[in-house]
C-alpha positions as CSV (number, residue, x, y, z in Angstrom):
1,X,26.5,-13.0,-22.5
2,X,28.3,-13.6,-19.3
3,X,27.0,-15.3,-16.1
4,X,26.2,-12.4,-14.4
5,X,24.8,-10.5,-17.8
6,X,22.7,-13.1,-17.7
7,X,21.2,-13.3,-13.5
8,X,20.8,-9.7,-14.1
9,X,18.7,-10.4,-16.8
10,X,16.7,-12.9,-15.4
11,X,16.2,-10.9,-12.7
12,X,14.2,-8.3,-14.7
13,X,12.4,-11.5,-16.7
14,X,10.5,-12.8,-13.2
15,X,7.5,-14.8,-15.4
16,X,10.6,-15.6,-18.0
17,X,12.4,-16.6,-15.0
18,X,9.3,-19.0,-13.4
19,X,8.8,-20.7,-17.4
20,X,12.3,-21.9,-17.7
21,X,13.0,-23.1,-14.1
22,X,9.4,-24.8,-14.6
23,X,10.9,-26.5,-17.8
24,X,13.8,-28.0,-15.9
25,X,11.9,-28.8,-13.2
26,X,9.4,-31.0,-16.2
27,X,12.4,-32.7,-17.9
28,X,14.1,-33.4,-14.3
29,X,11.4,-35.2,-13.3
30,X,11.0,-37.1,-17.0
31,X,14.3,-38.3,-16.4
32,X,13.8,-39.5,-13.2
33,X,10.7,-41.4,-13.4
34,X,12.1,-44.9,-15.2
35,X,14.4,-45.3,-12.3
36,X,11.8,-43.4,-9.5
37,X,8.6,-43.4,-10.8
38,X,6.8,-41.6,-7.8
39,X,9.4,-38.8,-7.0
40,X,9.7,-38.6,-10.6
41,X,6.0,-37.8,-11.3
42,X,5.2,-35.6,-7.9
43,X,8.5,-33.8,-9.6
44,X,7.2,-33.4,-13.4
45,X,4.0,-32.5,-11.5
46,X,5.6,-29.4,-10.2
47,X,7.4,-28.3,-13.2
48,X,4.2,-28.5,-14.6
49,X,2.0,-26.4,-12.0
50,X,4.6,-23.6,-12.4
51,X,4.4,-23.5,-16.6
52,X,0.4,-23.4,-15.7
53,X,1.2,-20.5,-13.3
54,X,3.7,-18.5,-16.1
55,X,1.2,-18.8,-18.5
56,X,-1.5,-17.4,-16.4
57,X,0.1,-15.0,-14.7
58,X,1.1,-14.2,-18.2
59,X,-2.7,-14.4,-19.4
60,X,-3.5,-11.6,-16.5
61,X,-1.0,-9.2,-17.8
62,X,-1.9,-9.0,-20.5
63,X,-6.1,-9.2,-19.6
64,X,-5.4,-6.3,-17.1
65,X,-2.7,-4.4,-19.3
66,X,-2.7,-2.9,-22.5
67,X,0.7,-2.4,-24.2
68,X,-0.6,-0.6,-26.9
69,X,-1.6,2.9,-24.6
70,X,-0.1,6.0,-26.6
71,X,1.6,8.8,-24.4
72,X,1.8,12.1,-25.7
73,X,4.3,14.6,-24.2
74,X,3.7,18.2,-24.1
75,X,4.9,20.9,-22.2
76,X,4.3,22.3,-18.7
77,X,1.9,24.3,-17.2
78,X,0.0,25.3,-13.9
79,X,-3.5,25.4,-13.8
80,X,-5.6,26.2,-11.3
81,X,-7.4,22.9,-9.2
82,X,-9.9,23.4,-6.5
83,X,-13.1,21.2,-5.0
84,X,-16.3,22.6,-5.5
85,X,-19.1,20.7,-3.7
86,X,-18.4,16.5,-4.3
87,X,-16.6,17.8,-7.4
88,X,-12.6,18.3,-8.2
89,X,-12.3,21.0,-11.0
90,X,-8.9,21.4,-13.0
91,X,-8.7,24.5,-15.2
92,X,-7.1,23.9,-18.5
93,X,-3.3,25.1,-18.8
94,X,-2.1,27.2,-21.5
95,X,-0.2,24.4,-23.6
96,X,-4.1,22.4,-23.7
97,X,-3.8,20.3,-21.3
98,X,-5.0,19.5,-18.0
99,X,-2.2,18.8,-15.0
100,X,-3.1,18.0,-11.7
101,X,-0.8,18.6,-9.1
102,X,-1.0,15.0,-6.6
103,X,0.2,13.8,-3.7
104,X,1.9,10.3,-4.6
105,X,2.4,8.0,-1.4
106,X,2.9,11.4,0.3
107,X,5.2,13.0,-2.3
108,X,4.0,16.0,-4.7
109,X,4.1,14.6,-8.0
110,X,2.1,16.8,-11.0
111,X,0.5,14.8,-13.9
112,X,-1.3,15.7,-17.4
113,X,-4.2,14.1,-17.7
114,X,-4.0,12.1,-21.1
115,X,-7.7,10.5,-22.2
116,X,-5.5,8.6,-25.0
117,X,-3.3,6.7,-22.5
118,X,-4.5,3.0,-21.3
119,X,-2.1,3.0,-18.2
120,X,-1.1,6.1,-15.6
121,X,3.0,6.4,-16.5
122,X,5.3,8.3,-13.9
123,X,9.4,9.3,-15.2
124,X,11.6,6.9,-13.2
125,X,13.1,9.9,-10.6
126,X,9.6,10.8,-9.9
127,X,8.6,7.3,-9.2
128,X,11.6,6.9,-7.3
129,X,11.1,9.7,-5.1
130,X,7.3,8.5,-4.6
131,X,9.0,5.0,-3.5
132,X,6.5,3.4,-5.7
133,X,6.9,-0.5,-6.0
134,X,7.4,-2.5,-8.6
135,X,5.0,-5.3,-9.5
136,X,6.1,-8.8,-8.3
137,X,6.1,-11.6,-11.0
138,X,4.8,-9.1,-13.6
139,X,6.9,-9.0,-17.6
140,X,7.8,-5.6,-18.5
141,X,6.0,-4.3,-21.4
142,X,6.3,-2.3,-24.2
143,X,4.8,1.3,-24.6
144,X,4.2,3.5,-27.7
145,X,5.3,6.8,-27.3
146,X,6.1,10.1,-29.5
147,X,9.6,8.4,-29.6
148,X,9.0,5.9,-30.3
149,X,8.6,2.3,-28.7
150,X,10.1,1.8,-24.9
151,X,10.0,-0.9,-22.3
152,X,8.1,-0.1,-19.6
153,X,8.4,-1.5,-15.3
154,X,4.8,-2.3,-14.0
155,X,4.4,-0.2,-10.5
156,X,1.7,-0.2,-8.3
157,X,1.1,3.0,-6.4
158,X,-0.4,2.6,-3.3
159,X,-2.0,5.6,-2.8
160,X,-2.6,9.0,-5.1
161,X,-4.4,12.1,-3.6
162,X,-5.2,15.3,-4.7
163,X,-8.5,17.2,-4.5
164,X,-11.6,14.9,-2.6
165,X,-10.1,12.1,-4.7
166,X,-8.0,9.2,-3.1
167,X,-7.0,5.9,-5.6
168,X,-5.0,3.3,-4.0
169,X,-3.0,0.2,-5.8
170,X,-3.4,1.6,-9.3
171,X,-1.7,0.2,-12.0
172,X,1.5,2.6,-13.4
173,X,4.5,2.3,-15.5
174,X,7.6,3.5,-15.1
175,X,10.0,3.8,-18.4
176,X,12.6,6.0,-19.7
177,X,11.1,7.1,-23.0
178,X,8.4,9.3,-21.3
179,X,10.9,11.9,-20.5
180,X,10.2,13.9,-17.5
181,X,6.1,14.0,-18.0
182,X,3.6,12.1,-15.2
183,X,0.6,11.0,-17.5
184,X,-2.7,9.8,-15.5
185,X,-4.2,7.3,-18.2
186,X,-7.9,5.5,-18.8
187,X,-7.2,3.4,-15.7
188,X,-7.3,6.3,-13.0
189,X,-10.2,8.0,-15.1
190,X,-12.0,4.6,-15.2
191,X,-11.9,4.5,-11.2
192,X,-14.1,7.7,-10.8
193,X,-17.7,7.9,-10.6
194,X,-18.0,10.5,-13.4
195,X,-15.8,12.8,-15.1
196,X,-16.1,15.5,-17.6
197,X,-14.9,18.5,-20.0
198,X,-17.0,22.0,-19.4
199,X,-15.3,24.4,-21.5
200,X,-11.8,24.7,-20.2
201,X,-12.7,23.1,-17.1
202,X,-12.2,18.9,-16.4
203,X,-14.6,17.8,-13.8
204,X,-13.5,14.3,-11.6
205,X,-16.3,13.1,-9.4
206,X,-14.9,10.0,-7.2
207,X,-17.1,7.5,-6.1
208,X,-16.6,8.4,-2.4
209,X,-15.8,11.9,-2.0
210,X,-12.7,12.5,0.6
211,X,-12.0,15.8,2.6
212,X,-10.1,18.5,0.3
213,X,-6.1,18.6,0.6
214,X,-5.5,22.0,2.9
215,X,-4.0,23.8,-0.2
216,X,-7.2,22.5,-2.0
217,X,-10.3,23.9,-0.2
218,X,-13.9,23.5,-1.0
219,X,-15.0,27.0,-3.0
């Protein structure tokens, strides 16, 4: 692996990155304490603060994260959405599922709701087009999907709309492996105040009910 192989990597690595430049920065300062004790131990002290912070930044991750979230993939479809009193109703498509057509940091971005799915995943041109941000100081992880396993960028999206329901800086992923599909996971669905299958009909009641999207109007 060459030098630049190598920053690159690194790069991608950010709690890697902070462990290993917090090793150095522990032996540096064990070699310099027989000669200077003080800067020595203020410098060990340091390399030490930042393996404390890897770890639990590390610790979070994986508190707040769970890498084992399975992401089915089916087809497309285009069901019919609509607010009805404090209530956002999603008819189910055709394929079985339940898509909900969203407004991601202003861009329309359609996702299948997946009950089976820890984390909210969005295809990498989708997130891109959304301009959603990737999570400072956070280690990719590692997703199970009908393909297989895939690594995984942690994104946070700052805001999705759709119906009377707004969720801001929720937790995504953005990976290859999923293909083209938008999955809305347990960590969306967690967020609401209720939700619930009638029939064919998923109902999503948010915890503060916002004014209906102007394609979206009350019934």
């Amino acid at each position: 692996m060459n030098l630049d192989a190598l920053i690159a990597f690194l790069q991608d690595q950010p709690l890697l990155t902070l462990a290993l430049a917090a090793v150095f920065v522990t032996i540096l300062g064990g070699m310099l304490r027989p000669t200077l004790p003080r800067l020595g131990g203020a410098v060990r002290g340091i390399g030490n603060l930042g393996l404390v912070a890897a770890l639990l930044l590390t610790i979070a991750q994986v508190a707040r994260l769970s890498p084992n979230g399975e992401f089915s993939l089916p087809g497309v479809g285009l069901p019919e959405q609509k607010v009805q009193g404090s209530e956002t109703r999603v008819q189910m498509s055709r394929d079985g599922h339940f898509w909900i057509r969203t407004e991601v940091n202003g861009a329309p971005v359609r996702f299948m709701v997946d009950t089976g799915a820890t984390l909210t995943a969005m295809a990498p041109p989708v997130a891109e087009q959304a301009r959603v941000e990737k999570q400072a100081m956070r280690a990719p992880v590692i997703l199970k999907t009908a393909n297989g396993q895939t690594m995984a960028e942690l994104v946070t999206i700052k805001e999705l709309r759709f119906g009377n329901i707004i969720a801001r800086d929720l937790d995504a992923v953005v990976a290859q492996g999923l293909g083209e599909t938008n999955v809305l996971g347990m960590n969306f669905l967690s967020r609401l105040k209720s939700w619930r299958v009638e029939g064919k009909t998923l109902v999503l009641v948010p915890n503060n009910p916002q004014a209906a999207l102007a394609d979206e109007k009350p019934a």
